[in-house]
C-alpha positions as CSV (number, residue, x, y, z in Angstrom):
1,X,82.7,104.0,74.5
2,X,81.4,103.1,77.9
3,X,81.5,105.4,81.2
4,X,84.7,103.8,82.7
5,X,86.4,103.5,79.6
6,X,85.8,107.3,79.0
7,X,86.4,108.3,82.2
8,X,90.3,106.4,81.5
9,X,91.0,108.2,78.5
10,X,90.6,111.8,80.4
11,X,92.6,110.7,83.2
12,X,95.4,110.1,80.7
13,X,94.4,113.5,79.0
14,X,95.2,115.1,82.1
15,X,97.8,116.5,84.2
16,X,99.2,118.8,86.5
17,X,102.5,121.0,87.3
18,X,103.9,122.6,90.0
19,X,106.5,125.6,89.6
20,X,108.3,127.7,91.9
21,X,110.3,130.6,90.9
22,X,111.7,133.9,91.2
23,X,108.3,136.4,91.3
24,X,108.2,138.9,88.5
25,X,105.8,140.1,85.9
26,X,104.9,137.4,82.8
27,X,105.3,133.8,84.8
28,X,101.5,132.8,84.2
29,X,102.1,134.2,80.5
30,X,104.6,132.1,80.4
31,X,102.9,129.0,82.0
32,X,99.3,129.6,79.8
33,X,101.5,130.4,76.4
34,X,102.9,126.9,76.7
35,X,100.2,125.0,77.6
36,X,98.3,127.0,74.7
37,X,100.6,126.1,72.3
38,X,100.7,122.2,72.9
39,X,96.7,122.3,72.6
40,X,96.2,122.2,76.5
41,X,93.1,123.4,78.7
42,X,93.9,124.7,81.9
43,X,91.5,123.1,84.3
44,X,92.2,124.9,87.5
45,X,95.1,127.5,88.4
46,X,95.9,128.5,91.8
47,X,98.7,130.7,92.5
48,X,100.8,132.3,95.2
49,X,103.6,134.6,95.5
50,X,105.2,135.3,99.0
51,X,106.3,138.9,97.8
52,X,105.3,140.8,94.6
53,X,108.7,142.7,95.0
54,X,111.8,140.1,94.9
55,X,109.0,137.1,96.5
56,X,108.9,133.5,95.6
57,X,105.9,132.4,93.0
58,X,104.3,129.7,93.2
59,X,101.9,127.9,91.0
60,X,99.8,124.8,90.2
61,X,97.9,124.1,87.1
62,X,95.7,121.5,86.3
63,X,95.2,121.2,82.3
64,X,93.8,119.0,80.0
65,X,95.6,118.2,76.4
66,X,94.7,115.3,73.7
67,X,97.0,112.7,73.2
68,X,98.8,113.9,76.4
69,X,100.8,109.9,76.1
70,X,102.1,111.0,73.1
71,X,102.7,114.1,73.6
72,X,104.2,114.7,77.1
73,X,108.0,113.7,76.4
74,X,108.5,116.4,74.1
75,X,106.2,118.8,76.5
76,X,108.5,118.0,79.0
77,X,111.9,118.3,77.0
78,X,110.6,122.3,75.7
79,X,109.4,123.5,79.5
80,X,113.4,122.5,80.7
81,X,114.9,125.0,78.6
82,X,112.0,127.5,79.9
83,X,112.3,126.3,83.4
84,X,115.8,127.1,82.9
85,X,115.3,130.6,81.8
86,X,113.4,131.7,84.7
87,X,114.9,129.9,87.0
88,X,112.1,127.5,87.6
89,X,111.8,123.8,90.1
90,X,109.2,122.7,88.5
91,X,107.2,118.8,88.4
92,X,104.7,117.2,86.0
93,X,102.5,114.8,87.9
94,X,99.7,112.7,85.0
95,X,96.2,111.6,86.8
96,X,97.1,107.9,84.6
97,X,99.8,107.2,86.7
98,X,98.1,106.8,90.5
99,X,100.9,106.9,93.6
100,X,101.9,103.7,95.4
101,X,101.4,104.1,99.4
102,X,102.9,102.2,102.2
103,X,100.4,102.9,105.1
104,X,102.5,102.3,108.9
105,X,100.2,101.8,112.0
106,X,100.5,100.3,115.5
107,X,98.0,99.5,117.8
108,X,95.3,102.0,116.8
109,X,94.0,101.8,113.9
110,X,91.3,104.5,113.4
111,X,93.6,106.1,111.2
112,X,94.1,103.1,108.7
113,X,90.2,102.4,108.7
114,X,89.5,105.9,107.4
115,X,91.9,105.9,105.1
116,X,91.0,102.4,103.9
117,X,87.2,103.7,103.6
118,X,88.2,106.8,101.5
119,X,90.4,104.6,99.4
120,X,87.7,102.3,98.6
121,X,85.3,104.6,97.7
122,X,88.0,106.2,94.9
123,X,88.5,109.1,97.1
124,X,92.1,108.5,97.3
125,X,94.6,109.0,94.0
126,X,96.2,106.0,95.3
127,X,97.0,102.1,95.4
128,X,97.6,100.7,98.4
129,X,101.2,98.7,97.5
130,X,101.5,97.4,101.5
131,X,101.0,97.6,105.1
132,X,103.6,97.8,107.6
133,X,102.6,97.3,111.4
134,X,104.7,96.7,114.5
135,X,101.3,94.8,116.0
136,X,99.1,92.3,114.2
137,X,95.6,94.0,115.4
138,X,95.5,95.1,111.5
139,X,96.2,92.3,109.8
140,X,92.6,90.9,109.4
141,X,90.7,94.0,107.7
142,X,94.3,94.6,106.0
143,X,94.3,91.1,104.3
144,X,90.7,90.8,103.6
145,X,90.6,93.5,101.2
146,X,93.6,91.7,99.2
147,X,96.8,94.1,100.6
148,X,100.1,92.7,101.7
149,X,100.6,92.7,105.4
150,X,103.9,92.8,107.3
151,X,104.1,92.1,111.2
152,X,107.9,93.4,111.8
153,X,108.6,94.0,115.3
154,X,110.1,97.6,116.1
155,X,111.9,99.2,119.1
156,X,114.9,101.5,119.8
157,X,117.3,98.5,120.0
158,X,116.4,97.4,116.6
159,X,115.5,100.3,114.5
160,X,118.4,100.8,112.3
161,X,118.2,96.7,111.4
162,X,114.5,96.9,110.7
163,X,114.7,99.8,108.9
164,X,116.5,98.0,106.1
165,X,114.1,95.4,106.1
166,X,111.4,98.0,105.5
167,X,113.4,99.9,103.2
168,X,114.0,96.9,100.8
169,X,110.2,96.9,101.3
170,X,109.8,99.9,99.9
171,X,112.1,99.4,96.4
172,X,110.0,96.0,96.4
173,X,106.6,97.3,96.4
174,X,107.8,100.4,94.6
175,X,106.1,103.0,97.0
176,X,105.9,106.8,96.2
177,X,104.4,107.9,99.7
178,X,104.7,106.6,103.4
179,X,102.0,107.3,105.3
180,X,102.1,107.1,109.0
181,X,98.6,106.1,110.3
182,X,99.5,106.0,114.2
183,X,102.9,104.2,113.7
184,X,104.1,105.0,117.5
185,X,107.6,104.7,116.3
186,X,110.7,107.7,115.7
187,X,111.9,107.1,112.1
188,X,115.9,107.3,111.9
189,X,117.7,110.1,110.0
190,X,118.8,107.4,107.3
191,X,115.3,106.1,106.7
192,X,113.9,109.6,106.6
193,X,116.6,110.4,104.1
194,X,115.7,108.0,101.6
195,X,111.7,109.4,101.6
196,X,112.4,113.7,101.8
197,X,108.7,114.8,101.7
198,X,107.3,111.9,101.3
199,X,106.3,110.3,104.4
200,X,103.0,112.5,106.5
201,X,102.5,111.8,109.6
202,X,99.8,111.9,111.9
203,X,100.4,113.9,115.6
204,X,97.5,113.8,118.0
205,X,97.9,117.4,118.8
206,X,97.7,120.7,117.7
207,X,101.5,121.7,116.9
208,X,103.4,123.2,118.2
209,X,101.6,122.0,121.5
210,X,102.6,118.6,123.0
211,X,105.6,117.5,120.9
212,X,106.1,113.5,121.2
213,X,103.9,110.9,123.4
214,X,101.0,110.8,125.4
215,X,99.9,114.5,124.3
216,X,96.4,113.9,125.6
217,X,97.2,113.3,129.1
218,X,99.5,116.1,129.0
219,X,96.9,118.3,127.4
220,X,94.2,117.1,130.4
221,X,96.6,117.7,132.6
222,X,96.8,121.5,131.3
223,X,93.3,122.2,131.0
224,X,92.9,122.4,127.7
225,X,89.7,124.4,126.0
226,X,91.3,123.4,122.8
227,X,92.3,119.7,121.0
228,X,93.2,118.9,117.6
229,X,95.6,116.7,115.4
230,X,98.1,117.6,113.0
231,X,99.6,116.2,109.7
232,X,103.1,117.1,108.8
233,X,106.0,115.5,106.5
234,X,108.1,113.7,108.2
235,X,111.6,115.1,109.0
236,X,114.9,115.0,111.3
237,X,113.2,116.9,114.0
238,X,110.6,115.2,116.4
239,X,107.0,116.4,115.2
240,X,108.6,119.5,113.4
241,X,108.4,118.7,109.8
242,X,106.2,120.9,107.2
243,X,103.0,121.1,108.5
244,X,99.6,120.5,106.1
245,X,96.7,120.0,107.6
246,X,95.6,121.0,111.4
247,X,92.2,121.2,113.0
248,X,90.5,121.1,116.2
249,X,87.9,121.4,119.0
250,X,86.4,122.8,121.7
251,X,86.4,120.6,124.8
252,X,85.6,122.0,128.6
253,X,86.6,120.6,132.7
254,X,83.9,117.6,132.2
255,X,86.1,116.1,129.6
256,X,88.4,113.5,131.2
257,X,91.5,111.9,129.2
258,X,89.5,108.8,127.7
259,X,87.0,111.4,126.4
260,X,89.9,113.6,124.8
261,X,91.3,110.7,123.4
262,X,87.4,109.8,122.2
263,X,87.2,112.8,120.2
264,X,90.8,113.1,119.3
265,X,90.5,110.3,117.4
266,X,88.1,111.9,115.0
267,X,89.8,114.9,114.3
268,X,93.2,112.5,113.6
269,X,90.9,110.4,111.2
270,X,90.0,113.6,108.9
271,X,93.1,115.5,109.1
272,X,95.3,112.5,107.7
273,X,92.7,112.1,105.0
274,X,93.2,115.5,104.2
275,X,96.9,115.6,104.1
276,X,97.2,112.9,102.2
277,X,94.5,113.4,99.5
278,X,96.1,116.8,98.8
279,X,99.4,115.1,98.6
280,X,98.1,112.5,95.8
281,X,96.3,115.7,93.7
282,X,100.1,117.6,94.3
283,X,98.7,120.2,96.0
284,X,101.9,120.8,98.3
285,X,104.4,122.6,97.6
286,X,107.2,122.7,100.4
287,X,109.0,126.4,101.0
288,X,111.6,125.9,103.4
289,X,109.7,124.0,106.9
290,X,106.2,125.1,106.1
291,X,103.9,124.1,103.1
292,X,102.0,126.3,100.5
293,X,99.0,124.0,100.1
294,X,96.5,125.2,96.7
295,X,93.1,123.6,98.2
């Protein structure tokens, strides 16, 4: 059998699962009892509960089990009836099956380039299905490397019309995540409604500082010691969803705005990556407005 056929089969040997529950003594017995008796190898296990006394648990496991195609139906079909029992939310997620991303981006395209540089060196659990861009400064790399590209003109008058478009878009190109590499645009409560916790953004700030546009002048303007990005999910509220990935760093007086911007766009690059590679190995769990992220 050759290296890349190999390498295949034990992507379709393998999965993962995500479970959040009530916390009380015997959920990982549970969890490795089941696995155990389907033949599966936990991988990796990481595990969080928010209270040992009346707390939230939460879990993911990464296993490996033979003839996981075959068997994963029935797999599925026996953990309901224990999800049920202890009250469980629970998702399987199998390594064969890679998401389909819709990558958004405006002008700047630092974002898109990174992404498009991790994705082609298969650090990404993704294909990219589409880009969607409200300028055309993308379209050349974008089509070179084979993707669809869609110039569709956006503003406030508009939004709700091309929103549909982009919508039927997404059901088209049948896209699992959004990501939202710089797209300078406010997503409607309709379109968000149709992506819940699926769409990760990209702010150029550190959140909760400098909500909405131009944070960098505002930040110069403050005297800032401090810049960073941040990568959220995408909700209702302006640059308020779930956050999952921050950073930042240290800048001092000498640094005017161009220069923020300069090394803003770095930490922007690696903090989308970031978000967005955890999201493809499930890695997120969302509790309420804030993430539990298993790194």
């Amino acid at each position: 059998m050759s290296t890349t056929a190999k390498s295949e089969t034990q992507l379709q040997n393998c999965a993962r699962i995500l479970v959040k529950c009530p916390d009380r003594p015997g959920i990982v017995a549970v969890l490795s009892s089941f696995l155990h008796k389907h033949d599966a190898n936990i991988i990796e296990s990481s595990q969080y509960s928010s209270d040992p006394e009346n707390g939230t648990f939460f879990i993911r496991i990464e296993y490996h089990c033979e003839q996981l195609v075959r068997k994963r139906d029935e797999m599925e079909r026996e953990f309901a009836s224990i999800a049920a029992e202890h009250q469980m939310e629970y998702s399987f997620h199998y390594r064969a099956i890679r998401q389909r991303a819709a990558i958004y981006v405006s002008k700047e395209t630092h974002c898109l380039m990174e992404l498009l540089w991790e994705w082609q060196n298969g650090d990404l659990e993704m294909d990219i299905a589409v880009v969607i861009s409200n300028a055309e400064a993308a379209r050349p790399i974008v089509e070179s490397l084979g993707i669809p590209f869609y110039y569709i003109p956006a503003n406030k008058d508009i939004r709700e019309q091309v929103e549909q478009q982009q919508i039927r878009l997404m059901e088209e190109y049948k896209v699992d995540i959004l990501i939202l590499a710089r797209y300078m645009q406010i997503l409607t409560p309709n379109f968000v409604s149709h992506f819940e916790n699926r769409i990760i953004n990209i702010h150029h700030s550190f959140l909760p500082a400098f909500i909405g546009a131009d944070p960098y002048t505002r930040a110069f303007n403050r005297g800032v010691k401090l810049i960073g990005a941040t990568s959220h999910y995408v909700t209702n509220d302006l640059d308020e969803g779930p956050i999952i990935e921050q950073d930042v760093e240290r800048v001092d007086h000498r640094a005017d705005v161009q220069t923020l911007k300069k090394i803003g766009r770095k930490i922007e690059r690696r903090v989308l990556a970031n978000a967005v590679k955890w999201h493809l190995e499930n890695r997120i769990i969302v509790e309420e407005n804030k993430t539990i992220v298993f790194h």
